[in-house]
Short mmCIF file of the C-alpha atoms (twelve columns), coordinates in Angstrom:
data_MODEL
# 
_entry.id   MODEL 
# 
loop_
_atom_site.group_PDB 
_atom_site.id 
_atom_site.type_symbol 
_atom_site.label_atom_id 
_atom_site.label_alt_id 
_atom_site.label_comp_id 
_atom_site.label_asym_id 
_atom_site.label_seq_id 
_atom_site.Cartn_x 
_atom_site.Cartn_y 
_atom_site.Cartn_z 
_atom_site.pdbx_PDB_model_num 
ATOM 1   C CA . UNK A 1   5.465   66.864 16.059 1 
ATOM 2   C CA . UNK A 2   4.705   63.108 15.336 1 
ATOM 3   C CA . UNK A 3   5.707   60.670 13.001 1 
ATOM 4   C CA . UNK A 4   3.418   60.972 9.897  1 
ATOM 5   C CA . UNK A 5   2.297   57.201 10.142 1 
ATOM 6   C CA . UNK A 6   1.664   57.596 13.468 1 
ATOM 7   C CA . UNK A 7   -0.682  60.320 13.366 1 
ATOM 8   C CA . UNK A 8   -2.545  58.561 9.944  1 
ATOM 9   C CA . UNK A 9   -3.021  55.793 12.728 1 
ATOM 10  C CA . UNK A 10  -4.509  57.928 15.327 1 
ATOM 11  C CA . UNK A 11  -6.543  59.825 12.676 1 
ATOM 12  C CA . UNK A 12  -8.442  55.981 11.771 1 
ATOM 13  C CA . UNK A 13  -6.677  55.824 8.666  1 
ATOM 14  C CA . UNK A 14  -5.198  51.999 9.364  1 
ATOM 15  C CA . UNK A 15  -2.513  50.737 11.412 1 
ATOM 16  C CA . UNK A 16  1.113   52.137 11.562 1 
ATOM 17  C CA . UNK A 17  2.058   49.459 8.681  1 
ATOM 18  C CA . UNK A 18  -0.893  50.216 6.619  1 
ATOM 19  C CA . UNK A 19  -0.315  53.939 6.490  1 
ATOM 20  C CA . UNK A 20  3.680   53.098 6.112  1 
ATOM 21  C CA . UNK A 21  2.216   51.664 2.659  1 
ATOM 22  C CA . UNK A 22  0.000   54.551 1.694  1 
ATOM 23  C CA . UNK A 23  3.355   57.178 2.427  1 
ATOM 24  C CA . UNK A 24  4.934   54.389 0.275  1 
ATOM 25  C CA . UNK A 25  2.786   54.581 -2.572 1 
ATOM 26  C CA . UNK A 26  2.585   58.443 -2.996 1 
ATOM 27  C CA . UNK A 27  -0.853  58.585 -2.103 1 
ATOM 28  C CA . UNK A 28  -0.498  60.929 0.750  1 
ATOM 29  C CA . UNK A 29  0.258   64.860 0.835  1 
ATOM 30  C CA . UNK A 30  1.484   67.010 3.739  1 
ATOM 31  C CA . UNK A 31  -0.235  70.363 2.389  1 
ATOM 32  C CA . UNK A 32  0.229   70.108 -1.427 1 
ATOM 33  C CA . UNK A 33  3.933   68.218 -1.178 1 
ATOM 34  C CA . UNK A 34  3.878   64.388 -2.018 1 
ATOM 35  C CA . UNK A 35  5.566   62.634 0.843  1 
ATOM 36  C CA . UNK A 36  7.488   59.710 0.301  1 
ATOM 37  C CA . UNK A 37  10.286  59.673 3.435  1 
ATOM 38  C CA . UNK A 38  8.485   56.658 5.764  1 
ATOM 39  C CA . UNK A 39  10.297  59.103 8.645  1 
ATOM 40  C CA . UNK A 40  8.393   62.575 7.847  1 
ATOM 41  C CA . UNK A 41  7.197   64.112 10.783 1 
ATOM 42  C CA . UNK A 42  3.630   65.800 11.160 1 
ATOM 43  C CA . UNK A 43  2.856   69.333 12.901 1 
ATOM 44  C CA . UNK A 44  -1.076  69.132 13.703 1 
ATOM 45  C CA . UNK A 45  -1.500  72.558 14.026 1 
ATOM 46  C CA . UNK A 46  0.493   73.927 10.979 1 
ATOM 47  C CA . UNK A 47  0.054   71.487 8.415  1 
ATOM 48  C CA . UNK A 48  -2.879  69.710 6.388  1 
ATOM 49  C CA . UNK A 49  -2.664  66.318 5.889  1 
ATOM 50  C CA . UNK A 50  -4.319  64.159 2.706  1 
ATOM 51  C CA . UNK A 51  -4.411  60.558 1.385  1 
ATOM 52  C CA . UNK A 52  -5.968  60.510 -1.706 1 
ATOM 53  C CA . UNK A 53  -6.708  64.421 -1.953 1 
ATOM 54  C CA . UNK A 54  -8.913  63.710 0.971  1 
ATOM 55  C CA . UNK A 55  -8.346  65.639 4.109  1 
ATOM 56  C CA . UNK A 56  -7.548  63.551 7.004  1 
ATOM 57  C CA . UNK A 57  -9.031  64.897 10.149 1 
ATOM 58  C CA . UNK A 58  -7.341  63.774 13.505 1 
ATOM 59  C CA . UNK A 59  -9.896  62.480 15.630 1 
ATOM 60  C CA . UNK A 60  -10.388 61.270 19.444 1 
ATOM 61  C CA . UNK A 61  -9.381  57.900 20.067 1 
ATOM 62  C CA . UNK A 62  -12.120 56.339 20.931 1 
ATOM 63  C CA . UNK A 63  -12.030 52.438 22.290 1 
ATOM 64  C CA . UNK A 64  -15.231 50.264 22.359 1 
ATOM 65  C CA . UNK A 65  -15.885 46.423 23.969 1 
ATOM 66  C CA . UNK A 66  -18.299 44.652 21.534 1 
ATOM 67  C CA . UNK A 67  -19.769 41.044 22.384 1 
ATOM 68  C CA . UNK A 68  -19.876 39.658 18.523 1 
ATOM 69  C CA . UNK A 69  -22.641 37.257 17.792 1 
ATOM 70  C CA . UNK A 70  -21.833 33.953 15.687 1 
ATOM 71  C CA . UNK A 71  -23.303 34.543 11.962 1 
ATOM 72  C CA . UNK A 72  -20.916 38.363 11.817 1 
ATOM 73  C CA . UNK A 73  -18.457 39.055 9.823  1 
ATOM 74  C CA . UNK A 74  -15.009 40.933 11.179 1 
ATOM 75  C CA . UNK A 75  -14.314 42.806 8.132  1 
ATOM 76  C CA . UNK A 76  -15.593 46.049 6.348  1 
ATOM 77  C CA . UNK A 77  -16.999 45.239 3.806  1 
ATOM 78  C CA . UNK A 78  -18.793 41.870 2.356  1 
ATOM 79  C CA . UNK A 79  -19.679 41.250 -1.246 1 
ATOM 80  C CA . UNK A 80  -22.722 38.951 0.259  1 
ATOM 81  C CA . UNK A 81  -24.713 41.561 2.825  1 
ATOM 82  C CA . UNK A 82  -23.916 39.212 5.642  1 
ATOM 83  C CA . UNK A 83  -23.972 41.210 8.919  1 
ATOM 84  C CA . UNK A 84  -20.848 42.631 9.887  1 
ATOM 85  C CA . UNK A 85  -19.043 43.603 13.574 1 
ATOM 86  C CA . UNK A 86  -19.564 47.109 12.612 1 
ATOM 87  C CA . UNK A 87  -23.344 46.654 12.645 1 
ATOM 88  C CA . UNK A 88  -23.268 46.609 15.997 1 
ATOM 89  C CA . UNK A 89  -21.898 50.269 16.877 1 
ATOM 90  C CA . UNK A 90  -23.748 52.270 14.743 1 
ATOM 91  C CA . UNK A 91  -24.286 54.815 17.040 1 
ATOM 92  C CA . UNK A 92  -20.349 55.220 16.900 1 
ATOM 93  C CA . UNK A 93  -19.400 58.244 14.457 1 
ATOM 94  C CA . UNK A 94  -15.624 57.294 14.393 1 
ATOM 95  C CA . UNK A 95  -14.186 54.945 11.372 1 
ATOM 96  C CA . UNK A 96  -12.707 52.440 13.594 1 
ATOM 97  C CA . UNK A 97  -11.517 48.739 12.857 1 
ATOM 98  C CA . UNK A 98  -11.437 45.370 14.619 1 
ATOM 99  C CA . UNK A 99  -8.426  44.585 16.995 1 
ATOM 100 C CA . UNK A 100 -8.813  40.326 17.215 1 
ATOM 101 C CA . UNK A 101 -10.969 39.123 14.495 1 
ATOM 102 C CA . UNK A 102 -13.336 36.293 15.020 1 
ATOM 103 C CA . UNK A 103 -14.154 33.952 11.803 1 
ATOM 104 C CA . UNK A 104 -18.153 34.057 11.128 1 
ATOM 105 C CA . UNK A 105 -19.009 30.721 13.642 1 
ATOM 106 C CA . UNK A 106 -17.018 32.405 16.275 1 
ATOM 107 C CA . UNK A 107 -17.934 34.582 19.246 1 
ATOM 108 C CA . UNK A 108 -17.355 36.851 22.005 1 
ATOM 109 C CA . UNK A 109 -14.507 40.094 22.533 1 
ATOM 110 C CA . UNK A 110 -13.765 42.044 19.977 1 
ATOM 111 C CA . UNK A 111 -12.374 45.560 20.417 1 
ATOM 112 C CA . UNK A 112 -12.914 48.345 18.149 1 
ATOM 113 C CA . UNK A 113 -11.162 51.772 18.121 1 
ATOM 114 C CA . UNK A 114 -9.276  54.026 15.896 1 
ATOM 115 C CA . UNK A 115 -6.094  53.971 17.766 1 
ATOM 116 C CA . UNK A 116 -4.036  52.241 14.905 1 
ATOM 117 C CA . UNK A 117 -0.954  52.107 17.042 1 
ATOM 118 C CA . UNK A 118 -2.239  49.868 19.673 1 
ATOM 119 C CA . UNK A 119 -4.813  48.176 17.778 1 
ATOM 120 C CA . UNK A 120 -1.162  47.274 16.110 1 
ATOM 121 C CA . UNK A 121 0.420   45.940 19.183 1 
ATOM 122 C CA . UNK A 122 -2.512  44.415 20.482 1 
ATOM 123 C CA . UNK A 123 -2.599  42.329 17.315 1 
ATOM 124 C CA . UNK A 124 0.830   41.469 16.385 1 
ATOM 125 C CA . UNK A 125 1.896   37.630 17.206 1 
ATOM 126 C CA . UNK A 126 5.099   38.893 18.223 1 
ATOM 127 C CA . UNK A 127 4.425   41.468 21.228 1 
ATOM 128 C CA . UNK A 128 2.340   38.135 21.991 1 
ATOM 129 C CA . UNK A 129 -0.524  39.837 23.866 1 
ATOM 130 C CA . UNK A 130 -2.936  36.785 25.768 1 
ATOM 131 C CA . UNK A 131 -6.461  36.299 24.615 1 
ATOM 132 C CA . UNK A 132 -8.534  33.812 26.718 1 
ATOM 133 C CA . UNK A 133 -10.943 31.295 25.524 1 
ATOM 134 C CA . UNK A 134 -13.640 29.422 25.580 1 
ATOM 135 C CA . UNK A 135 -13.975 26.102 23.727 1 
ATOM 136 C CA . UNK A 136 -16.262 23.359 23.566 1 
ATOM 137 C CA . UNK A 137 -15.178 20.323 21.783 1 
ATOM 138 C CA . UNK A 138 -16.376 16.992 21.086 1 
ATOM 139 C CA . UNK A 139 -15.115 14.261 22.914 1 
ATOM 140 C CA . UNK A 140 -12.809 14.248 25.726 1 
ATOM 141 C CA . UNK A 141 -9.331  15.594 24.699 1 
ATOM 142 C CA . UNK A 142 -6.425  13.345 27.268 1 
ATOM 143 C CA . UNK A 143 -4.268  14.667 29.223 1 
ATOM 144 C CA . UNK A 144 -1.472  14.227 26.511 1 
ATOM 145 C CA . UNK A 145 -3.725  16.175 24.035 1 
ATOM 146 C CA . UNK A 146 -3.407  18.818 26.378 1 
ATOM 147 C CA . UNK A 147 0.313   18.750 26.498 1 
ATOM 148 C CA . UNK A 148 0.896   19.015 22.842 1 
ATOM 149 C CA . UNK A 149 -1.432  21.891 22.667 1 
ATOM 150 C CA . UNK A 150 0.998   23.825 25.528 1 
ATOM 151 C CA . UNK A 151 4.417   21.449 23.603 1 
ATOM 152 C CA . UNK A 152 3.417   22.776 19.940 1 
ATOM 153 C CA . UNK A 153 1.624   21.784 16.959 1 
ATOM 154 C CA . UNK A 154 2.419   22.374 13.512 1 
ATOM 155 C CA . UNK A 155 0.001   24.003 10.676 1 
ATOM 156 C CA . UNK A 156 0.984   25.784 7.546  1 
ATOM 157 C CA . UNK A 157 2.808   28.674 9.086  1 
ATOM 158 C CA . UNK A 158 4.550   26.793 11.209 1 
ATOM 159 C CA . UNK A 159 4.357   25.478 15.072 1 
ATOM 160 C CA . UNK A 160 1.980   27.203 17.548 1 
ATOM 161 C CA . UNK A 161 1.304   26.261 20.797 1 
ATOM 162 C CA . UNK A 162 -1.235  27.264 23.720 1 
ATOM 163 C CA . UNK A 163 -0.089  29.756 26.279 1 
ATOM 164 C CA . UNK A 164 -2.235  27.727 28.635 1 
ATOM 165 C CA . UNK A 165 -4.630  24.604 28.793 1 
ATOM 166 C CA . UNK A 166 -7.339  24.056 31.624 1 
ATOM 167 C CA . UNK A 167 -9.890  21.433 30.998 1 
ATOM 168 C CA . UNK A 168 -13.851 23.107 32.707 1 
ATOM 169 C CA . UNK A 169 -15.982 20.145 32.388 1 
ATOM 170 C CA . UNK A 170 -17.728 17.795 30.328 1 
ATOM 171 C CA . UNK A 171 -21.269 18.368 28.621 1 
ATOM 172 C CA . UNK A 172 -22.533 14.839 27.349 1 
ATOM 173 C CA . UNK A 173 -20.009 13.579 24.372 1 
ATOM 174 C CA . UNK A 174 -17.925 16.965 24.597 1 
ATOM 175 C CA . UNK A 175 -15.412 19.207 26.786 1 
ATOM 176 C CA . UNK A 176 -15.312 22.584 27.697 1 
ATOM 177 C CA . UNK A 177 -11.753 23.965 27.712 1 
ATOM 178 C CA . UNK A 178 -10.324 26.958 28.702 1 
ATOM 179 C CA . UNK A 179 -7.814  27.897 26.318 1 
ATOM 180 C CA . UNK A 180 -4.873  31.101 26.614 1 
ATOM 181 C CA . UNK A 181 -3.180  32.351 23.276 1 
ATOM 182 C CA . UNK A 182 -0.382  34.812 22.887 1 
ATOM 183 C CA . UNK A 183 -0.239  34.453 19.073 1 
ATOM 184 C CA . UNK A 184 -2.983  34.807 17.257 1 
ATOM 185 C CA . UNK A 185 -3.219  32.997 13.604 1 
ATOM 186 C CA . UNK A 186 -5.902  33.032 11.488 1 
ATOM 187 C CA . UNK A 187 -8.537  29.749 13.228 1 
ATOM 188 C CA . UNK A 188 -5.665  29.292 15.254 1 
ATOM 189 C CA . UNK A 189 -7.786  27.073 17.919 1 
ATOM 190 C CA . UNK A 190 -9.370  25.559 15.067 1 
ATOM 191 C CA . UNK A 191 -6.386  23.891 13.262 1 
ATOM 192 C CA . UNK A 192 -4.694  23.122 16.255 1 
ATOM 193 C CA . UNK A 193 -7.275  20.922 17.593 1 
ATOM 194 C CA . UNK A 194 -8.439  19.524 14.512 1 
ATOM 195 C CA . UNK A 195 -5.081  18.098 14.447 1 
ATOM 196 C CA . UNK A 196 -5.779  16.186 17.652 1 
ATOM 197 C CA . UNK A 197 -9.301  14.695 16.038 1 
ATOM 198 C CA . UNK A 198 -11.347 17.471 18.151 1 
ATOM 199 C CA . UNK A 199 -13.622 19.818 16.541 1 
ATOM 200 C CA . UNK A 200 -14.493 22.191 17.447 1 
ATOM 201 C CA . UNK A 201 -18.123 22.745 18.217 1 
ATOM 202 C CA . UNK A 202 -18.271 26.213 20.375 1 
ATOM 203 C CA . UNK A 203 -15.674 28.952 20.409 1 
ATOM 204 C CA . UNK A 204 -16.251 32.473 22.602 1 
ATOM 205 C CA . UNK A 205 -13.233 34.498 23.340 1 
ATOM 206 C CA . UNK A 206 -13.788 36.002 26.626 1 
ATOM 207 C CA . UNK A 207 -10.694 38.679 27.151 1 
ATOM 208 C CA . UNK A 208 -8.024  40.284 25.355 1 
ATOM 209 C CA . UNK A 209 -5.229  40.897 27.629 1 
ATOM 210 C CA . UNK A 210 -6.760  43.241 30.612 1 
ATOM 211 C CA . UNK A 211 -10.378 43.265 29.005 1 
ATOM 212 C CA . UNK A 212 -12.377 41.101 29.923 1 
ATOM 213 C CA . UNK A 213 -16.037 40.344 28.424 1 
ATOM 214 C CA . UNK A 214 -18.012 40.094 31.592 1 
ATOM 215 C CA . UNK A 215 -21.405 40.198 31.833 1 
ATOM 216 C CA . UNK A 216 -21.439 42.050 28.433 1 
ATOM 217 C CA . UNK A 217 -24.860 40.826 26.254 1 
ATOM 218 C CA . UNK A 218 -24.365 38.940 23.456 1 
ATOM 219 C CA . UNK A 219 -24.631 41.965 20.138 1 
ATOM 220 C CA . UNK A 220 -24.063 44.788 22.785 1 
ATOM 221 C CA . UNK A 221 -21.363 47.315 22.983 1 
ATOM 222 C CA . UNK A 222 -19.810 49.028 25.974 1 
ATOM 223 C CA . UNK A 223 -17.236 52.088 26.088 1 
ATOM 224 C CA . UNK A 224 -14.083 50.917 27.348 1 
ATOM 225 C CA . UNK A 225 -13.333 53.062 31.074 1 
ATOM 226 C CA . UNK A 226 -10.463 55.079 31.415 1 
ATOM 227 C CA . UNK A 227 -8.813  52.557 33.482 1 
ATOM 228 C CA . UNK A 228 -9.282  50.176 31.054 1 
ATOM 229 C CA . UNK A 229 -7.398  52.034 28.156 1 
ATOM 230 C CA . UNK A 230 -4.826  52.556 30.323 1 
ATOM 231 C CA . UNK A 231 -4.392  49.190 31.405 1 
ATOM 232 C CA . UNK A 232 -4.083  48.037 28.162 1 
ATOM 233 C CA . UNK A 233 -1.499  50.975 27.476 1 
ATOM 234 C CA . UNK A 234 0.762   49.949 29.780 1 
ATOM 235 C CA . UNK A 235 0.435   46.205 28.534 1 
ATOM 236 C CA . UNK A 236 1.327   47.318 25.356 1 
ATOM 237 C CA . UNK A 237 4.098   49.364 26.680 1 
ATOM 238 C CA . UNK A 238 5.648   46.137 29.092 1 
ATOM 239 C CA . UNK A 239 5.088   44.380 25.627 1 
ATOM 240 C CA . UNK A 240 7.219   46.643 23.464 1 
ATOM 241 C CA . UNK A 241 9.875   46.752 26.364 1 
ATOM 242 C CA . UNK A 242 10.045  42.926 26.323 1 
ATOM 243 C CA . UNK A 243 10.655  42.750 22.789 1 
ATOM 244 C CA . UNK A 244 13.153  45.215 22.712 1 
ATOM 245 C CA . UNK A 245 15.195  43.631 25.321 1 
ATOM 246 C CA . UNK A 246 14.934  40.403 24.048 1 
ATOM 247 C CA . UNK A 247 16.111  41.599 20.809 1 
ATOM 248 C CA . UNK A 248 18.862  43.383 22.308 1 
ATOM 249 C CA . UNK A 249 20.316  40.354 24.008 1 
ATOM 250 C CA . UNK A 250 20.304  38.496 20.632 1 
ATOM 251 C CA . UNK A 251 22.256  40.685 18.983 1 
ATOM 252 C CA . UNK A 252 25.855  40.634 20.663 1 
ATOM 253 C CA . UNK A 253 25.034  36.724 20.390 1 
ATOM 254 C CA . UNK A 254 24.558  37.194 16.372 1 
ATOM 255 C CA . UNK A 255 28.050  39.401 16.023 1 
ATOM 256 C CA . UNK A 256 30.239  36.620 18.044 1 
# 
């Protein structure tokens, strides 16, 4: 027995949240009963599940490294034709979705799988999973640019700050930076440098937290190994761990 969102997630249905919202909604069925309890639990082998009246069909996680070309777009679906991540696996028969987008002029590691639950984790700011970059930028960012990046700098949502800073080289009128992230906002890299007078003229991510993008051609795919996966399980595991003790030692704190 599983929690129902948790097996929608493993099924390719969405993440845990996402499914939380289709229980929420009414729009899924255990059998021909309308579940609405965010805490049902699911029996694979005695019941049928639906969302929408469609059968959901639990399939094999499956967990895929993809080296994403600049000009393709990380969603499913675009209104203009332009290419998309999922162009690049067709030969992949699971419905699977994008864990770290990349905006269209961006490039490098993406992972795709159907494992909602740790396509969850490995996304959410706060279990604050590393992703490693690669950034050109013109001119020649000071040592006290570098500092603020690591200190904080403040865009819409708020402050965000580098996990790590390590200037490469120069190339002519630009720098190449290596750059570390544990949060993950939309352009993230962007903003924060644009804020310092640097754009940004060449962005590759080049690992998500134990996956790394190697040698990996640019528009080719790879299966992740078994290692691998389980590598990244036990990152998101010491993850989840972290963030439970943390928020256990802020509670007695909050009741004093």
């Amino acid at each position: 027995m599983e929690r129902l969102n948790k097996y929608l997630a493993h099924a390719g249905v969405g993440s845990r949240r996402h499914c939380d919202g289709l229980i929420a909604a009414g729009r899924v069925k255990i059998n021909d009963v309308v579940i609405h309890d965010l805490g049902t639990r699911v029996d694979a082998e005695k019941h049928k599940v639906f969302v929408d009246d469609s059968l959901v069909k639990a399939e094999k996680p499956v967990y895929w490294a993809v080296n994403k070309p600049v000009g393709y777009l990380c969603t499913n679906h675009d209104p203009a034709r332009r290419p998309l991540a999922l162009d690049l696996i067709p030969h992949v028969e699971q419905r699977v979705y994008t864990v770290g987008r990349l905006d269209e002029g961006s490039e490098g590691l993406l992972l795709m799988t159907n494992d909602g639950a740790l396509a969850f984790t490995l996304m959410h700011p706060k279990f604050e999973i590393e992703k490693t970059y690669l950034v050109q930028v013109a001119g020649k960012p000071t040592a006290t640019d570098l500092q603020k990046l690591l200190d904080g700098v403040w865009i819409a949502e708020g402050k965000v700050q580098a996990k790590s800073v390590k200037r490469l080289k120069t190339q002519g009128e630009s720098t190449w930076l290596r750059i570390v992230l544990a949060e993950g906002k939309n352009r993230e890299i962007r903003r924060m440098l644009a804020k310092l007078d640097h754009k940004v003229l060449r962005l590759q991510r080049t690992a998500i937290g134990s996956i790394a993008l190697d040698k990996l051609p640019k528009g080719k795919s790879r299966k992740l190994t078994l290692v691998e996966v389980k590598d990244l399980q036990a990152l998101v595991k010491k993850s989840e761990a972290k963030l439970l003790k943390l928020r256990a030692a802020v509670a007695p704190s909050r009741g004093r």
